[in-house]
C-alpha positions as a Markdown table, in Angstrom:
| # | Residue | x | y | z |
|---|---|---|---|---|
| 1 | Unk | 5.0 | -24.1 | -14.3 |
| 2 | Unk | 0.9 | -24.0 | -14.5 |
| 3 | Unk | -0.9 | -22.3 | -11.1 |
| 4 | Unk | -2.1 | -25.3 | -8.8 |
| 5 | Unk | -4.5 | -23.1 | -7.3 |
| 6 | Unk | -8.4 | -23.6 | -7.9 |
| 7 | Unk | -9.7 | -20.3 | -6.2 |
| 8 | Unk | -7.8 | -16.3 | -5.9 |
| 9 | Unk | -4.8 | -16.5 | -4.2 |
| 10 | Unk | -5.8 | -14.4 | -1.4 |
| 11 | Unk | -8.7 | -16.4 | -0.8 |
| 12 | Unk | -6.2 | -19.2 | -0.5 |
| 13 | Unk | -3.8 | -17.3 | 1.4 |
| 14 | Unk | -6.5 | -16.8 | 4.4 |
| 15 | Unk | -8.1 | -20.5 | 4.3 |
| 16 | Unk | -4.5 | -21.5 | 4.8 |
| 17 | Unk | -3.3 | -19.4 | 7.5 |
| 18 | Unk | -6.3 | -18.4 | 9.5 |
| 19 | Unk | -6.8 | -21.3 | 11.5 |
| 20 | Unk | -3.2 | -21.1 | 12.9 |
| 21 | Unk | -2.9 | -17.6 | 14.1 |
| 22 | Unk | -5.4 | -14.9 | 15.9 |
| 23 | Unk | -4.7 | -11.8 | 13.5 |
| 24 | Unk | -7.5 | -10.7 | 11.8 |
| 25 | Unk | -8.7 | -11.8 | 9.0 |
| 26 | Unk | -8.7 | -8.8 | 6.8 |
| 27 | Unk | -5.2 | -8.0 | 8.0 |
| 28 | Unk | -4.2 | -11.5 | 6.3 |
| 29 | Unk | -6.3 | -10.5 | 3.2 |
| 30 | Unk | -4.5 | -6.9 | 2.9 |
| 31 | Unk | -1.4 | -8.3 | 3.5 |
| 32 | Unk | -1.9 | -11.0 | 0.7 |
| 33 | Unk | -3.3 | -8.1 | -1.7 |
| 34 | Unk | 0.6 | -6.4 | -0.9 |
| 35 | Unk | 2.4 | -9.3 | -1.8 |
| 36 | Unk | 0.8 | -9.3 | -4.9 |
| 37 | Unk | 1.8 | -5.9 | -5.8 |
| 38 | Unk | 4.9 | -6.3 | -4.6 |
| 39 | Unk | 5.8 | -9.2 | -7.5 |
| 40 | Unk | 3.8 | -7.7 | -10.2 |
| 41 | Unk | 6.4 | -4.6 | -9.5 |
| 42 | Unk | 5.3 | -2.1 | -12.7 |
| 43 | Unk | 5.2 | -4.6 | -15.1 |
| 44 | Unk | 1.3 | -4.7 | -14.9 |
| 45 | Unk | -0.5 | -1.4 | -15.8 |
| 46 | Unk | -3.4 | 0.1 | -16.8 |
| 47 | Unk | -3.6 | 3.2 | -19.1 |
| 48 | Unk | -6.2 | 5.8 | -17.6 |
| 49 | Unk | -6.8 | 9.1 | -19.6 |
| 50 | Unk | -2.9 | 10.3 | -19.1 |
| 51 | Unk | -1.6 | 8.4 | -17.1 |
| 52 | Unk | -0.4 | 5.2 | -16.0 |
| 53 | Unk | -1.9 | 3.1 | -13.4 |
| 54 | Unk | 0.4 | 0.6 | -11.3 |
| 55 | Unk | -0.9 | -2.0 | -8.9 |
| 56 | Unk | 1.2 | -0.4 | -6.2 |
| 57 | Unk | -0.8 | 0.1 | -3.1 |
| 58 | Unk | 0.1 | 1.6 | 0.8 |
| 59 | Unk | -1.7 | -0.5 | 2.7 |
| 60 | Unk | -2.2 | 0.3 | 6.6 |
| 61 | Unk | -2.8 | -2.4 | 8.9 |
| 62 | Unk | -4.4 | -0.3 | 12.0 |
| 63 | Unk | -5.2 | -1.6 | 15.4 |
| 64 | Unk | -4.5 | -1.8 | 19.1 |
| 65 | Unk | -1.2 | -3.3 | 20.1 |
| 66 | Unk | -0.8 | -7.5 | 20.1 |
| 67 | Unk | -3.8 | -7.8 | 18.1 |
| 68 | Unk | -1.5 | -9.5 | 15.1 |
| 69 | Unk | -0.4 | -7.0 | 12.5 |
| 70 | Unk | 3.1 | -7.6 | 12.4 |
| 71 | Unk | 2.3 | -11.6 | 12.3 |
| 72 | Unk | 0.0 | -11.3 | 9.3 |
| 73 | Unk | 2.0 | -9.1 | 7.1 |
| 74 | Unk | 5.3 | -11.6 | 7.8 |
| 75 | Unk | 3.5 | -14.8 | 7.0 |
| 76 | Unk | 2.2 | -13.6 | 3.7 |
| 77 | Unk | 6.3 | -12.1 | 3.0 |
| 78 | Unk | 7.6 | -15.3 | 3.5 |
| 79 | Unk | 6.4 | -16.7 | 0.5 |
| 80 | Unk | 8.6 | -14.0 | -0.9 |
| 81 | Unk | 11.4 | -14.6 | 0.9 |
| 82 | Unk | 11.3 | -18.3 | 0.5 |
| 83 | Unk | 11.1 | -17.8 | -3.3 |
| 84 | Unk | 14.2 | -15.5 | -3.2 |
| 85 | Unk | 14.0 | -11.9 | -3.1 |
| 86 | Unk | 14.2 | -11.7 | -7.1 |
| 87 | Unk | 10.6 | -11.4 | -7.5 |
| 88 | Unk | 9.9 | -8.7 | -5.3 |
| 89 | Unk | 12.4 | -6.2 | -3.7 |
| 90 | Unk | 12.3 | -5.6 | -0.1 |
| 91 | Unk | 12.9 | -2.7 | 2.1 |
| 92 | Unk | 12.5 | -2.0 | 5.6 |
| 93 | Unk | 11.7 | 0.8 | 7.8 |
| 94 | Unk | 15.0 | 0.9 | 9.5 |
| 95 | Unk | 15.8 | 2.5 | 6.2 |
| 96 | Unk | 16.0 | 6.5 | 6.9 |
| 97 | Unk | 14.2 | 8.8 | 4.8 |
| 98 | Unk | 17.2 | 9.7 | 2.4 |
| 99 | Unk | 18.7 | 6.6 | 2.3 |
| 100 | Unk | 15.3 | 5.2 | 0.6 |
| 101 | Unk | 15.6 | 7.1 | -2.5 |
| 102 | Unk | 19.5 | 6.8 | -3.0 |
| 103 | Unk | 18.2 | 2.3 | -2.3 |
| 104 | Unk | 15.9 | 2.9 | -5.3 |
| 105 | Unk | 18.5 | 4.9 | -7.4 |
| 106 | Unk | 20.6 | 2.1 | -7.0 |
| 107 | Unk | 18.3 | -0.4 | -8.0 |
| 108 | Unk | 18.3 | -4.2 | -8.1 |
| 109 | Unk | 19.1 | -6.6 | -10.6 |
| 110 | Unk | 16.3 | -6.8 | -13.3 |
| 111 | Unk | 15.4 | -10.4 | -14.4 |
| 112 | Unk | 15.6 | -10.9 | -17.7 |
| 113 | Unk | 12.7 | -10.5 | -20.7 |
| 114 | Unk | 11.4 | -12.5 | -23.4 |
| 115 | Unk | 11.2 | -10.1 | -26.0 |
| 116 | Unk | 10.7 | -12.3 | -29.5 |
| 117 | Unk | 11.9 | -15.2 | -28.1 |
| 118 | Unk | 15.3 | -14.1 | -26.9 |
| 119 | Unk | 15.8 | -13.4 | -23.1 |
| 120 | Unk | 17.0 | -9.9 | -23.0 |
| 121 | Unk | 19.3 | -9.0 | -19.6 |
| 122 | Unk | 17.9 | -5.8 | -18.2 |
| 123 | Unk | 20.3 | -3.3 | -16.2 |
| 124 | Unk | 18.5 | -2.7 | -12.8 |
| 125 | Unk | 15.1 | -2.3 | -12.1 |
| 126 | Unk | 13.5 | 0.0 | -9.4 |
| 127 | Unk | 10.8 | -1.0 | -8.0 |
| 128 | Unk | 10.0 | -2.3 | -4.1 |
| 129 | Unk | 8.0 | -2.9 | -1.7 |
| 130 | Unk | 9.1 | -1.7 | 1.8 |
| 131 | Unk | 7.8 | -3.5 | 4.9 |
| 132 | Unk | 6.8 | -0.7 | 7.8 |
| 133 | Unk | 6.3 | -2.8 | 10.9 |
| 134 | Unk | 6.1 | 0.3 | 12.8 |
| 135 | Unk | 4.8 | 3.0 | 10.2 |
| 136 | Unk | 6.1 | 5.9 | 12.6 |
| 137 | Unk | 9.8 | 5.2 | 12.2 |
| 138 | Unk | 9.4 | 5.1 | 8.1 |
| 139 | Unk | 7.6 | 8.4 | 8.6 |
| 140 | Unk | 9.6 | 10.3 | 11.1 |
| 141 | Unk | 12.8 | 9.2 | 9.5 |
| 142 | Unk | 13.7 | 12.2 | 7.6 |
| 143 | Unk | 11.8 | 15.5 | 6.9 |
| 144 | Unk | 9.2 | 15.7 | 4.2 |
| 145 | Unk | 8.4 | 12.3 | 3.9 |
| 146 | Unk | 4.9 | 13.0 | 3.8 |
| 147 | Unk | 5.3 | 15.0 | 0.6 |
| 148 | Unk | 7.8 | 12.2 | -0.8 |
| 149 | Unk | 5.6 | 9.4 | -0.2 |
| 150 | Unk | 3.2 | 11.3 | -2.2 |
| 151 | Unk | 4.8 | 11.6 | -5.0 |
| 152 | Unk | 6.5 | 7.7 | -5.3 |
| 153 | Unk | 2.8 | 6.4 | -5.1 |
| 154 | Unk | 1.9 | 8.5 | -7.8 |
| 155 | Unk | 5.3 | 8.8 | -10.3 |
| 156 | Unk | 6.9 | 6.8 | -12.4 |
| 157 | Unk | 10.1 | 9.1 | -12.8 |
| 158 | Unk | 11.2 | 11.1 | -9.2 |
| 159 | Unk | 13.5 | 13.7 | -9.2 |
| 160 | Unk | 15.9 | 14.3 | -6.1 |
| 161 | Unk | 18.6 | 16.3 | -4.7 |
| 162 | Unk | 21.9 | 14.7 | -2.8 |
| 163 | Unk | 24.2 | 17.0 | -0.6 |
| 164 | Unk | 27.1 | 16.1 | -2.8 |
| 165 | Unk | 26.1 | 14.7 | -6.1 |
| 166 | Unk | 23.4 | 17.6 | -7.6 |
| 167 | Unk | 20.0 | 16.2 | -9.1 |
| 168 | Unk | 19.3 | 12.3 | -9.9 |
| 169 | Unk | 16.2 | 11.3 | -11.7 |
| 170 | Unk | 14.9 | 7.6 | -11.2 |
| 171 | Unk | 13.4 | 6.0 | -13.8 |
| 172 | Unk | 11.0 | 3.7 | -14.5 |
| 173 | Unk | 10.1 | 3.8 | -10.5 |
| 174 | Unk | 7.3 | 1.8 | -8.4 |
| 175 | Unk | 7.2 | 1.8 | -4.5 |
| 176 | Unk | 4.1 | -0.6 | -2.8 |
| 177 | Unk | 4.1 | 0.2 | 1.0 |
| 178 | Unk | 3.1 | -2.6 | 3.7 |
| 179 | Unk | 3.1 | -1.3 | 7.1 |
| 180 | Unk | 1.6 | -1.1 | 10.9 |
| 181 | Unk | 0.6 | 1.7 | 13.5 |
| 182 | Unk | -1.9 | 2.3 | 15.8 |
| 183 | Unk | -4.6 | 4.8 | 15.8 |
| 184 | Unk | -3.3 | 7.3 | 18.0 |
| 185 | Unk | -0.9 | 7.9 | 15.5 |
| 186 | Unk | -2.8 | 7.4 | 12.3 |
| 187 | Unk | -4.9 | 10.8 | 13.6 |
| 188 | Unk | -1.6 | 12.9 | 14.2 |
| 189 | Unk | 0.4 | 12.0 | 11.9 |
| 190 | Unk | 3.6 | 12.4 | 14.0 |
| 191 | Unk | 1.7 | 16.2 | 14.7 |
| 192 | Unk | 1.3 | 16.5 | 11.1 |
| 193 | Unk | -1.9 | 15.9 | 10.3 |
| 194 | Unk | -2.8 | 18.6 | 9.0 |
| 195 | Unk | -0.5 | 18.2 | 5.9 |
| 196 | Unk | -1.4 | 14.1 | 5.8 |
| 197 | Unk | -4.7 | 14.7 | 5.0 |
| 198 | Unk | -4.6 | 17.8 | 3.3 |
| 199 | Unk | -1.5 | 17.1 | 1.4 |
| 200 | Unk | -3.0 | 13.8 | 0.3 |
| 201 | Unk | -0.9 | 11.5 | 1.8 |
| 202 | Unk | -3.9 | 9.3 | 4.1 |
| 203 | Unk | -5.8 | 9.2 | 0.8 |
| 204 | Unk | -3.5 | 7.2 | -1.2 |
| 205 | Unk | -3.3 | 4.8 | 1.9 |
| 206 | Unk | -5.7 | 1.9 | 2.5 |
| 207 | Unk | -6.5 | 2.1 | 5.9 |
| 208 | Unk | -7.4 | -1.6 | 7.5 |
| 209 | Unk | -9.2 | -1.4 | 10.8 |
| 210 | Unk | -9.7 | -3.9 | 13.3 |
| 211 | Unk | -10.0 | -3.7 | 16.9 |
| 212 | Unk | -9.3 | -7.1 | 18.4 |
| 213 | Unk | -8.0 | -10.5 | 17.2 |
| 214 | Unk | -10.0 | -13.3 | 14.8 |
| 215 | Unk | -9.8 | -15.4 | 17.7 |
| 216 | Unk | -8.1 | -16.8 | 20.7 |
| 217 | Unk | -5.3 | -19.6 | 20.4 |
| 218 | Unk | -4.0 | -20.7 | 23.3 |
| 219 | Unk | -2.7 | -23.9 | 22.0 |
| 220 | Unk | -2.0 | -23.1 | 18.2 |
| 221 | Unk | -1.0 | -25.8 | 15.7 |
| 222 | Unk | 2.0 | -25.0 | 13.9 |
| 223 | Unk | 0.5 | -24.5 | 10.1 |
| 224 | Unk | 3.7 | -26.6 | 8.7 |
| 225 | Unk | 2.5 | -29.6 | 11.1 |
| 226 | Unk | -1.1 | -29.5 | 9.2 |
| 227 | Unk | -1.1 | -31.3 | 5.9 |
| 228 | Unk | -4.0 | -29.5 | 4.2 |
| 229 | Unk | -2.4 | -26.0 | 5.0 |
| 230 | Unk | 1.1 | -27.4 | 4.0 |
| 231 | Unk | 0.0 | -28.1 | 0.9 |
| 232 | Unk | -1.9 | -25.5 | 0.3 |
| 233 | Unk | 0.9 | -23.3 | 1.3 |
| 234 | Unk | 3.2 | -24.9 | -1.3 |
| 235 | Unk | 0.9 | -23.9 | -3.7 |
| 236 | Unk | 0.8 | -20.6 | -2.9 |
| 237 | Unk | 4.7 | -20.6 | -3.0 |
| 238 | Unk | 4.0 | -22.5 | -6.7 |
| 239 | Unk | 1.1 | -19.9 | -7.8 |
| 240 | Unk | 3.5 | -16.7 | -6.6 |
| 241 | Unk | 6.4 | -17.9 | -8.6 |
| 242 | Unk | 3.5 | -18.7 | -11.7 |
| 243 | Unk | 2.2 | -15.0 | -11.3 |
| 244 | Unk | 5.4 | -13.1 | -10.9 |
| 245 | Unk | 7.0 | -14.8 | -14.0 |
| 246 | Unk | 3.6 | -14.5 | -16.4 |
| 247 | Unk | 1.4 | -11.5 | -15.2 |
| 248 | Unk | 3.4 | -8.9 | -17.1 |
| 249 | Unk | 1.8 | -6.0 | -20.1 |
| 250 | Unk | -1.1 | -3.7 | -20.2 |
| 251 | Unk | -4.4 | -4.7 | -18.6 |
| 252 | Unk | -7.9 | -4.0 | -20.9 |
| 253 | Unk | -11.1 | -3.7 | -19.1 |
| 254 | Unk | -14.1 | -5.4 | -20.3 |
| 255 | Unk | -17.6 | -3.7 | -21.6 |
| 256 | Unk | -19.1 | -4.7 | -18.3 |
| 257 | Unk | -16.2 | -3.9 | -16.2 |
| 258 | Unk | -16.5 | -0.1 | -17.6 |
| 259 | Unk | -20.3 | -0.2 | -17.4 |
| 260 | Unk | -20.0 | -1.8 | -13.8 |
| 261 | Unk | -17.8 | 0.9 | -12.8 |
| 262 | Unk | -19.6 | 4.0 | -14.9 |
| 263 | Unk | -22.9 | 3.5 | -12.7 |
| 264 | Unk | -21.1 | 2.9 | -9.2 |
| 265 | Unk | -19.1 | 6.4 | -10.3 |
| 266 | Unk | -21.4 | 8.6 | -8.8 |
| 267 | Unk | -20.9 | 7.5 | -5.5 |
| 268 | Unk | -17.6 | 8.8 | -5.1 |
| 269 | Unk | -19.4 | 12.5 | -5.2 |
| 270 | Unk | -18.4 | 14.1 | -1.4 |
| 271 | Unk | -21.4 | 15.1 | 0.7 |
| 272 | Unk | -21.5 | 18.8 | 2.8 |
| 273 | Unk | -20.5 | 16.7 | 6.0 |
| 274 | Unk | -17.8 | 14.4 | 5.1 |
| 275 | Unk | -14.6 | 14.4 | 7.2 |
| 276 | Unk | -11.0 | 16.0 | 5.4 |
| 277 | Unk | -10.1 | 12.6 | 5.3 |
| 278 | Unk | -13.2 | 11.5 | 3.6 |
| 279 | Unk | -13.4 | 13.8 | 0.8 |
| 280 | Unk | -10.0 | 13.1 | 0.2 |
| 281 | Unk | -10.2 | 9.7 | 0.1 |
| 282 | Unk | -13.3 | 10.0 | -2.1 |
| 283 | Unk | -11.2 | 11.8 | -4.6 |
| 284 | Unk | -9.0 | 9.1 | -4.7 |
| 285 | Unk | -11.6 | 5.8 | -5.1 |
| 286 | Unk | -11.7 | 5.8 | -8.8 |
| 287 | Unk | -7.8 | 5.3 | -8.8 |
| 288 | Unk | -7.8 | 2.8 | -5.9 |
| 289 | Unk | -10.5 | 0.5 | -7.5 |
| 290 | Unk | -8.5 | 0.2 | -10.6 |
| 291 | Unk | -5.7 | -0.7 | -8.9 |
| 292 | Unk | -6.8 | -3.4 | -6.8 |
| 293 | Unk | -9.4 | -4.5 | -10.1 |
| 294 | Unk | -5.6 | -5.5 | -11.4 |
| 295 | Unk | -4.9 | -7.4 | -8.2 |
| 296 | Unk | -8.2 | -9.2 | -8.5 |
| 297 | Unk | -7.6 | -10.2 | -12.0 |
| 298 | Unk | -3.6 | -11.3 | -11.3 |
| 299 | Unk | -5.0 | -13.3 | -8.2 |
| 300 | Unk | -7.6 | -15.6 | -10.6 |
| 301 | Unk | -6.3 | -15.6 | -14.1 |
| 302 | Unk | -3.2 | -14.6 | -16.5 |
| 303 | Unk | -5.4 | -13.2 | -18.9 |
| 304 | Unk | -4.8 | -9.6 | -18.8 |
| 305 | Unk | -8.5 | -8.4 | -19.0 |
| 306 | Unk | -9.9 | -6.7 | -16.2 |
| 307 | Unk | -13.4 | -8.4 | -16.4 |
| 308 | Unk | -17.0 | -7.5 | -14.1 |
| 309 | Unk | -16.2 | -9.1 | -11.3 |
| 310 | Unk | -12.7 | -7.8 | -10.7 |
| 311 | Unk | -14.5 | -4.5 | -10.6 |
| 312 | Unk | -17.4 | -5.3 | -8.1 |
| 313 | Unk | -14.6 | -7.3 | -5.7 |
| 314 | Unk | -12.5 | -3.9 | -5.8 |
| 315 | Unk | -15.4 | -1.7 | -5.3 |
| 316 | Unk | -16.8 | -3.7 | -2.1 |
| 317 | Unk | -13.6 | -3.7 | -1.2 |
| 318 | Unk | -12.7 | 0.4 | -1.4 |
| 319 | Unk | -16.3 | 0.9 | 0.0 |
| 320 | Unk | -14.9 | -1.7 | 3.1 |
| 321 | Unk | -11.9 | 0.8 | 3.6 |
| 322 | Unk | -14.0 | 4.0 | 3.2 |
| 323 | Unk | -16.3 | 2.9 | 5.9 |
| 324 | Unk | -13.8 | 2.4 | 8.6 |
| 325 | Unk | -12.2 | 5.9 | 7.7 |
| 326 | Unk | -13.6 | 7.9 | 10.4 |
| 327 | Unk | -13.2 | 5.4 | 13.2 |
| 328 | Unk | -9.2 | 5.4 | 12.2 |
| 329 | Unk | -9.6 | 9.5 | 12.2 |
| 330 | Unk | -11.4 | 9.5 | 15.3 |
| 331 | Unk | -9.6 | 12.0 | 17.6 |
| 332 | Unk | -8.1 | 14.0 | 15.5 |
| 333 | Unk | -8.8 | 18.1 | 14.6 |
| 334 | Unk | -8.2 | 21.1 | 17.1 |
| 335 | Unk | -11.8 | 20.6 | 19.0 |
| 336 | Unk | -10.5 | 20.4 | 22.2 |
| 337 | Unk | -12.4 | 17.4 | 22.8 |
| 338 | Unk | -11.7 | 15.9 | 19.8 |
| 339 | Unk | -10.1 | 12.6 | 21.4 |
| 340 | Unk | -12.8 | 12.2 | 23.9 |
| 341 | Unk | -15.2 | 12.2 | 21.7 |
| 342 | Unk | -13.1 | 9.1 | 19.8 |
| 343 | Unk | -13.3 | 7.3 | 23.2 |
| 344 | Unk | -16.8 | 7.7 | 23.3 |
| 345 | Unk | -17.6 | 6.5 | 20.0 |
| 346 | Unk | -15.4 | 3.8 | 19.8 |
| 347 | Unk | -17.2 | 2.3 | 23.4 |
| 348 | Unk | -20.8 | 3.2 | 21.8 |
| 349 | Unk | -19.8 | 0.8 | 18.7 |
| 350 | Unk | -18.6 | -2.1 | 20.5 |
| 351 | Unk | -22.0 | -1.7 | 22.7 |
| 352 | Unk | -24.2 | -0.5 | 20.3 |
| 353 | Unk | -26.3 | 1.2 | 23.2 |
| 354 | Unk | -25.8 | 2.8 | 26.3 |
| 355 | Unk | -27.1 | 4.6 | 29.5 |
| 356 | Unk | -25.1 | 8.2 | 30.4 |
| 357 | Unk | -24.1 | 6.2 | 33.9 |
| 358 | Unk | -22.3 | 3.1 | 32.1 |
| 359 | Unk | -20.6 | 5.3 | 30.2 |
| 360 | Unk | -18.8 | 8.1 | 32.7 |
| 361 | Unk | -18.4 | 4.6 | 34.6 |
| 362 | Unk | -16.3 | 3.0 | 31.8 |
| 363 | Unk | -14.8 | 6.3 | 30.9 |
| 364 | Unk | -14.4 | 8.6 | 34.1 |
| 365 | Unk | -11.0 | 8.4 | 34.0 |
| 366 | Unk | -10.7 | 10.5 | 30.7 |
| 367 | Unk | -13.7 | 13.2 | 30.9 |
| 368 | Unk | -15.8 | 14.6 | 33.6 |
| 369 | Unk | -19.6 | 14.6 | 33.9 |
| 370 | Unk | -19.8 | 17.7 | 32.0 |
| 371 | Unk | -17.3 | 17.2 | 29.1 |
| 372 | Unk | -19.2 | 13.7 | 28.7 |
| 373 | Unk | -22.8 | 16.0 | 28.2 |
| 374 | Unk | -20.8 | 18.6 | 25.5 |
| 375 | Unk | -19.5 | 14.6 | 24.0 |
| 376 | Unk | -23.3 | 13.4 | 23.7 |
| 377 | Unk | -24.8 | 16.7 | 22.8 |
| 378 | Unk | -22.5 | 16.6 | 19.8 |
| 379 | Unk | -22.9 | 13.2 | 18.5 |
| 380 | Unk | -26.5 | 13.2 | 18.9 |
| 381 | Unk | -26.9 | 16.7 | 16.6 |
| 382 | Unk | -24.7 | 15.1 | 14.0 |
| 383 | Unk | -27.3 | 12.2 | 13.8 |
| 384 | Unk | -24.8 | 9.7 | 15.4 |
| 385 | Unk | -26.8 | 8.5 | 18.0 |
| 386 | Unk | -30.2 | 8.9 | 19.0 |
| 387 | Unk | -32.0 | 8.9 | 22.3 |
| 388 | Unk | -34.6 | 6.1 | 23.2 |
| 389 | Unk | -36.2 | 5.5 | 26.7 |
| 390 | Unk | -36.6 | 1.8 | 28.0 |
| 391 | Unk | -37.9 | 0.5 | 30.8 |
| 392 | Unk | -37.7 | 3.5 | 32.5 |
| 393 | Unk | -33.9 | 4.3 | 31.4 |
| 394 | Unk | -32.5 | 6.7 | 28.8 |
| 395 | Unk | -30.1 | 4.8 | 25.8 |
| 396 | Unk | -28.1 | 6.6 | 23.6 |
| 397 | Unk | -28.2 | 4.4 | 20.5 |
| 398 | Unk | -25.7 | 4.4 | 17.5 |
| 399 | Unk | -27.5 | 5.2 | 14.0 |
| 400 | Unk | -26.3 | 2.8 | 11.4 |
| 401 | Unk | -24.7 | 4.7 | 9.0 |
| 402 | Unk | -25.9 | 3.9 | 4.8 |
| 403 | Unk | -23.3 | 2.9 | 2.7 |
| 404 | Unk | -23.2 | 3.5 | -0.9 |
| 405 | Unk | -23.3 | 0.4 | -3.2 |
| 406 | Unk | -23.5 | -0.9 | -6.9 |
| 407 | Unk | -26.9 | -3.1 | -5.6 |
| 408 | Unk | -26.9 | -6.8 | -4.5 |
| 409 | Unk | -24.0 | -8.6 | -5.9 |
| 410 | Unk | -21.6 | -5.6 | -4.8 |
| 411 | Unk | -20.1 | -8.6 | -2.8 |
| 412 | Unk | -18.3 | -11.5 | -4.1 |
| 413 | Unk | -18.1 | -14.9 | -2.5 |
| 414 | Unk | -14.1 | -14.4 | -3.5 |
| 415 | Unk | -13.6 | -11.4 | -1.3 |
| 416 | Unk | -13.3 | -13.5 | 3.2 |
């Protein structure tokens, strides 16, 4: 079958589906970026120095409650599901923590190759993508699954103990991660944030923030009942099937993609003030462009070349991420006015500027007078905010923050 699709197909994932629901539309986008490393399994790669780079991601769909991360990430599955389970393998988080890796010993049933023509019947395959609608029941599901999860987004091969049966190695391994959680618990971690951020586990996670719905729908149209998005939606279903079944071997990167790439580098250098969670994230961005350069390429083309834009489309898209790290980390650290302080900031952003009054008003409930002072003091000495009289009244204003960038076309017209 050829693809039907003229654009990405996560661009044609959101045109279809955001006009019939309110979830975000970057939680539609990430979730449509994990379906497609969920069917390119480890059978896309890229060699980097040595090692070998899967598409896998863990991607974090953040937010208040009701705001539609569970809807977005199960309308972009059931493409999957509809197509049979064969072309990705699914787990969910009812799955406890040793149970998961005695699943993936198991394996599934491998489809078969085309190796010189002949269709060659594999054994198992283990690979999977497991489907966290509430992230803190994967996570508190067995001890040390911090350091676990760790270690099955970055190896191939995973080594593990069994009360009864001694070591078992799994082979050939790949493990993509879809999932939602709140902030609260994004910042402790279960109380173990030390070790998440520390330990590396929050930087091998795309983090997708949003704070309210796309939109309101009181009256929605069911997206089956529209023509254009029931069409397009079989093509997606069409495309899926196209990609899983052709999008297979090692990915090469052009002269520009490398170039592209060589001169945004530099940017990933940590500053004296970044947050944990920013320096470790930082340390991370080289891998997590590549990967998601090889989603890019999968979404447009079978060609397996990692070309220029891939690259600029997965850097705007890590430097997205990167600059909603701190709001998701907001709170957390043993200042004991730490969460405060996230309350604060998160009120100023929506406002962009405020008097002292509006904001022991909107926020008495959670500080005092003087706690709200300490709050202001030290947000306006870490360049946060700045002071500015008006019409007789004193604003505290948010500071807009610089981003780092690879120039003007950073952005493509791909990327919602």
């Amino acid at each position: 079958m050829a693809r039907l699709l003229k654009e990405p197909w996560y661009k044609a994932f959101v045109e279809c589906v955001l006009p019939h629901t309110e979830a975000p539309k970057m939680y539609l986008f990430w979730s449509a970026l994990s379906v497609l490393s969920g069917v390119l399994k480890n059978e896309a790669y890229i060699k980097e120095g040595t090692y070998t780079l899967y598409p896998n991601q863990y991607i974090v769909l953040t937010g208040p409650p009701g705001i539609g991360k569970g809807t977005a990430i199960n309308t972009a599955w059931r493409l999957v599901k509809n197509n049979g389970h064969s072309i990705a393998n699914i787990l969910t988080d009812e799955i406890t923590g040793p149970k998961l890796l005695e699943v993936i010993a198991g394996g599934w049933a491998a489809t078969p190759k085309l190796i010189n023509g002949q269709a060659i019947i594999a054994t198992k395959e283990h690979t999977c993508t497991i489907i966290a609608s509430e992230l803190q029941s994967l996570l508190d599901s067995g001890e040390g699954m911090l350091v676990r999860f760790i270690k099955l987004w970055d190896q191939n091969e995973y080594e593990y103990r069994t009360k009864n049966q001694g070591s078992n190695l799994i082979k050939e391994m790949c493990v993509n991660v879809i999932g939602c959680t709140v902030p609260d618990y994004v910042r402790g971690m279960g109380g173990a944030y030390t070790s998440a951020v520390s330990g590396g586990f929050t930087a091998r996670c795309i983090f997708v923030f949003e704070d309210k719905k796309s939109k309101e729908l009181p009256d929605a149209i069911p997206l089956e009942s529209d023509p254009k998005s029931k069409d397009l939606y079989d093509k997606l279903r069409n495309d899926l099937l196209h990609i899983a079944a052709n999008v297979k071997g090692e990915y090469t990167k052009t002269d520009e993609a490398r170039i592209i790439f060589s001169n945004f580098y530099p940017a990933t250098t940590p500053f004296a003030d970044d947050s944990d969670a920013m320096l470790n994230f930082k340390a991370r961005m080289k891998v997590h462009i590549w990967k998601i350069a090889m989603l890019m390429s999968a979404a447009r083309r079978d060609k397996m070349v990692i070309e220029g834009q891939d690259v600029r489309d997965a850097i705007y898209l890590v430097l997205s991420v990167k600059r909603q790290l701190d709001k998701v980390f907001r709170g957390a650290g043993s200042s004991d006015i730490a969460e405060v302080t996230a309350k604060v900031q998160s009120l100023m952003d929506r406002v962009g500027m405020v008097t002292k009054t509006e904001l022991i008003t909107a926020l008495h409930r959670h500080m005092d007078p003087g706690t709200l002072d300490r709050v202001l003091y030290v947000l306006e000495t870490i360049g946060y905010c700045t002071l500015r009289k008006i019409n007789g009244k004193v604003y505290y204003i948010v500071v807009p923050k610089k981003v780092a960038g690879i120039g003007n076309n950073t952005k493509s017209a791909n990327i919602p």
